[in-house]
C-alpha positions in Angstrom: 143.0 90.0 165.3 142.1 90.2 168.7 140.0 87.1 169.3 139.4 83.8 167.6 135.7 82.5 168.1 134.5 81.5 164.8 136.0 80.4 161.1 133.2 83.4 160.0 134.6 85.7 161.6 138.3 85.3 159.3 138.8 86.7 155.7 140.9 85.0 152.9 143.4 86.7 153.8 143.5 86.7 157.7 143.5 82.8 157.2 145.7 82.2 154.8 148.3 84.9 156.7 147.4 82.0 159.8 148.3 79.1 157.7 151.2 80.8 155.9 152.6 81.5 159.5 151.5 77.7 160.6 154.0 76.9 157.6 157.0 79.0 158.9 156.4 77.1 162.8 156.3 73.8 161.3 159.9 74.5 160.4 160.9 75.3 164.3 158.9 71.4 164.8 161.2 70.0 162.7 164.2 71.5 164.7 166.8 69.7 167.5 165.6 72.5 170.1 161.8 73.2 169.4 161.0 76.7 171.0 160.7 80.1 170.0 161.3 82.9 172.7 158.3 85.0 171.2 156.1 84.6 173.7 158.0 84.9 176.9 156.8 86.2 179.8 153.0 86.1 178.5 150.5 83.5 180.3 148.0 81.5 178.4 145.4 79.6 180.8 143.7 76.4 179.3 140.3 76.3 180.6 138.5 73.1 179.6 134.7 73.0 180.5 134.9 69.4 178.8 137.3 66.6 179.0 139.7 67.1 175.5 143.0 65.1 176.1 144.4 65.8 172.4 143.1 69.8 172.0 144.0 70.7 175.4 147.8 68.7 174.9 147.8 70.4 171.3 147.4 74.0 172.8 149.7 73.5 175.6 153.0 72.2 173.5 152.1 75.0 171.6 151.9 77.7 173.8 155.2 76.0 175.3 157.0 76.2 172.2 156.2 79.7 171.8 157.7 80.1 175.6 155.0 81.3 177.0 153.1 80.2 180.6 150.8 77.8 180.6 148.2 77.5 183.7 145.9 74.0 182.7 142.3 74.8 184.6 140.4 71.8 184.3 137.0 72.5 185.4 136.3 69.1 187.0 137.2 69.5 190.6 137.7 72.8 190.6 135.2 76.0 192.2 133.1 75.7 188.9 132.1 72.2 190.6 131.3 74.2 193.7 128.8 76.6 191.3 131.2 79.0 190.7 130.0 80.7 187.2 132.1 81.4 183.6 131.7 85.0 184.6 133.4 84.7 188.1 135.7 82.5 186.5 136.9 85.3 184.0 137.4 87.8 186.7 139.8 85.0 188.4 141.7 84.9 185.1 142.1 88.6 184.5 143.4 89.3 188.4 146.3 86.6 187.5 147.0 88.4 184.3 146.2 85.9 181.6 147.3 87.4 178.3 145.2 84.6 176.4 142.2 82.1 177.5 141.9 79.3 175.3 138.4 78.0 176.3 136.2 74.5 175.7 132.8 74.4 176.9 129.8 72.6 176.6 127.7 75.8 175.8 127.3 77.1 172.4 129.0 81.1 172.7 130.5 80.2 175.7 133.5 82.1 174.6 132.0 85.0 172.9 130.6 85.7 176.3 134.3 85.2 178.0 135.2 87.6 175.5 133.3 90.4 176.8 134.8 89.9 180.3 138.3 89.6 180.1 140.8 92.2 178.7 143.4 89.2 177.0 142.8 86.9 173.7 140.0 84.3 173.3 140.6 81.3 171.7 138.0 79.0 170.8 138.7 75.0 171.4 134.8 74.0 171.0 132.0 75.3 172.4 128.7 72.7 172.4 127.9 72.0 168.7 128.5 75.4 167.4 132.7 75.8 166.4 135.8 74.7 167.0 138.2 77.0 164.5 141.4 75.7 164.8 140.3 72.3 163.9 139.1 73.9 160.7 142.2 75.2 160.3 144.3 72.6 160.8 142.4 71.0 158.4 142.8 73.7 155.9 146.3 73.7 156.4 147.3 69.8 155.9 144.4 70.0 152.9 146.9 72.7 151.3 150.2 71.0 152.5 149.1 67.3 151.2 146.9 69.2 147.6 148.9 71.7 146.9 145.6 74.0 146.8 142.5 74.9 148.9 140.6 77.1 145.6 138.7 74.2 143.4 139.0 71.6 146.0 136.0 69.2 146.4 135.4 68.3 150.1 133.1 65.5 151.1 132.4 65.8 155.3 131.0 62.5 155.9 128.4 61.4 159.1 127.2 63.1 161.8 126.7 66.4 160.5 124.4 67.9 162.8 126.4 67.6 166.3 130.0 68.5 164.5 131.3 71.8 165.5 134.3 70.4 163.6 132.2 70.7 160.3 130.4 74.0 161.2 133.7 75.2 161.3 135.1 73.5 157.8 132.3 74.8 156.4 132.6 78.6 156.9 136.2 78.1 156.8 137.2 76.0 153.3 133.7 78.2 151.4 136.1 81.3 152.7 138.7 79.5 151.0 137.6 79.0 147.4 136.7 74.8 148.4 133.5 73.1 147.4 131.5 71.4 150.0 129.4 68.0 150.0 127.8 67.1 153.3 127.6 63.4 153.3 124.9 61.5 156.0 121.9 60.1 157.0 119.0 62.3 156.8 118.7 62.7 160.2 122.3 63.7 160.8 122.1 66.7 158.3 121.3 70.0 159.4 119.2 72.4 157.3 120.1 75.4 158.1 124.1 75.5 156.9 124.9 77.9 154.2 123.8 77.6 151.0 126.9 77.2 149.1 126.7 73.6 150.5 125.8 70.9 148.4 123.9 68.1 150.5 123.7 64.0 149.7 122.6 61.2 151.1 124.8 58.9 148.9 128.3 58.4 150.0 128.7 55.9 147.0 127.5 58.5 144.5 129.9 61.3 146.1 133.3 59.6 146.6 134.7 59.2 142.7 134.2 62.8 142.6 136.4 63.8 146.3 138.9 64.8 146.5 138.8 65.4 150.1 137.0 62.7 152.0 136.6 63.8 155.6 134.8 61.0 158.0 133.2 62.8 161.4 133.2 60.3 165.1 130.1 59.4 165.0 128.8 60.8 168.7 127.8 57.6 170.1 127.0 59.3 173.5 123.7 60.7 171.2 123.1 56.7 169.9 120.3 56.5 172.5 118.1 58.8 170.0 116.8 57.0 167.0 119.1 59.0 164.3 120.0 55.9 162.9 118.5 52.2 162.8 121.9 50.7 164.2 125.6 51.1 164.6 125.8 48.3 161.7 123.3 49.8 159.6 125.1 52.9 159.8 128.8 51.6 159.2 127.3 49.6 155.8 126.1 52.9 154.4 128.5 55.5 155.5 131.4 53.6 156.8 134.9 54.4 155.3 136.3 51.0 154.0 139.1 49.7 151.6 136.4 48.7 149.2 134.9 52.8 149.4 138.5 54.1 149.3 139.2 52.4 146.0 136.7 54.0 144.3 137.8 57.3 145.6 140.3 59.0 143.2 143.8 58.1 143.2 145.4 61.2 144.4 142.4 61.8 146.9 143.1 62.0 150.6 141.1 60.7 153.5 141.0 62.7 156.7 139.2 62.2 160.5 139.3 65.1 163.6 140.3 62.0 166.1 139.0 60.7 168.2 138.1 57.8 165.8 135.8 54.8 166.2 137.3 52.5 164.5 135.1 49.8 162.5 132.6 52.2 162.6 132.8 55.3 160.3 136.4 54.3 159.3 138.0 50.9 159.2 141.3 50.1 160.5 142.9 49.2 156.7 141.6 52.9 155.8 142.4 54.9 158.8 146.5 53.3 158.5 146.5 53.8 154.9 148.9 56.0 153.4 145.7 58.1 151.6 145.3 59.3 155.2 145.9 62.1 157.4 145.3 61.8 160.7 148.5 61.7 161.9 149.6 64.6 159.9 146.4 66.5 161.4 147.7 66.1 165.1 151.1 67.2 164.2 149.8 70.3 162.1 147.3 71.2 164.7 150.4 72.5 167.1 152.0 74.3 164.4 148.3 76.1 163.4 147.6 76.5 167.2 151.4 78.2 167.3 150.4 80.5 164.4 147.0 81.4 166.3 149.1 82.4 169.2 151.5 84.0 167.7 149.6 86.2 165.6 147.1 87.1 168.8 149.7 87.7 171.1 152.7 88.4 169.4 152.6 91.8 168.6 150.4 92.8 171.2 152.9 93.9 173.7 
């Protein structure tokens, strides 16, 4: 694996190997001294297009615990304000030497495009509303720790749909995986041209007792001033995560959310603090799969 742009491009096996080796760096988490010299003396640059707090923090403890060198290039403030373009960018990278590029940006393929100009890893943290694999894999991976299992599971992905690289992602990633998938939402927040495999419903009610994954998506309220919903109300009464909507869900079913979360709105405090849910869990597996990804890029690539 020389890149990671998209949960297509991975096979069973190539992801399970990534969350079988997400497994082995949980344990160094869980130790006194958390590092790993594996990665010492290699550089990994963040470059964030878009402001991403909890990815860009996620990538950085776990390029650190690997040992490696992290440069943080946030592009606010920087030459890209001054109209310096990706492409020029890259070339800056490669002359320092960056051995992996871990890239957000607000255009879809962004990265595939990076990848083509620079001789190190790609890593994909998001690019506009097409992907964001590790999240898909960090979800895969606290799916398995909390189930047991990935083949068989059913996973509801609850909201807005249509502007969720985070559920692009789940989907290529948990149909690779042997999961069954229910996109939950308004009409208007489902897209029509996901993969077949994907069941669709408009009827959280009529899809929960059957979960056993529930999954609740932000609901992008920077795109509220389009009309893909009547109301913020309207829209937490019908596809709102409450205790009332996680009762009917199966006992040993789990609720998850890719942060950040609105609270009140797709998911209600009593439900997002419940022991049923994951969130927590998600942010500390998403260092341990982000130290896998790294690992298994850069580690034998010397």
């Amino acid at each position: 694996m020389k890149h990671l742009l998209s949960t297509a491009d991975l096979d069973a096996a190539t992801a399970i190997e990534i969350l079988d080796t997400a497994a082995e760096m949980a344990s160094v988490s869980g130790r006194e001294i958390k590092k790993l010299p594996t990665l010492r003396g290699r550089t990994v640059v963040n470059l964030f297009y878009e402001d991403s707090t909890r990815t860009r923090i996620s990538f950085e403890a776990a390029a650190k615990r690997l040992s490696a060198d992290v440069i943080n290039f946030s592009a606010k403030g920087s030459s890209v304000e001054k109209g310096e373009s990706l492409k020029d960018t890259a070339w800056t990278l490669q002359a320092m030497g960056a051995d992996a590029v871990v890239i957000r940006h607000p255009a879809s393929g962004a990265p595939h495009r990076l990848a083509n100009w620079v001789t190190g890893s790609v890593l994909n943290a998001g690019d506009g509303t097409h992907e964001h694999p590790t999240q898909a894999l960090l979800d895969a991976y606290t799916m398995r720790s909390r189930m047991g299992r990935l083949d068989g599971l059913h996973v509801a992905i609850v909201g807005d749909v249509l502007h969720s690289r985070v559920a692009r992602s789940n989907v290529l990633l948990l149909n690779t995986l042997g999961a069954k998938v229910t996109l939950v939402g308004p009409p208007t927040l489902i897209p029509t041209d996901l993969n077949t495999s994907v069941q669709l419903n408009y009827d959280l009610d009529a899809v929960l007792p059957q979960a056993d994954v529930v999954m609740m998506l932000r609901v992008q309220r920077e795109r509220m001033t389009d009309s893909y919903f009547p109301s913020a109300r309207e829209y937490s009464r019908r596809y709102g995560l409450d205790g009332a909507r996680l009762r009917r869900m199966p006992s040993h079913a789990i609720v998850m959310h890719p942060g950040p979360m609105n609270r009140g709105m797709e998911i209600t405090p009593e439900v997002a603090d419940s022991p049923r849910s994951t969130i927590v869990e998600q942010v500390t597996n998403g260092v341990s799969v982000r130290m896998a990804c790294l690992y298994l890029l850069l580690g034998g690539a010397r």
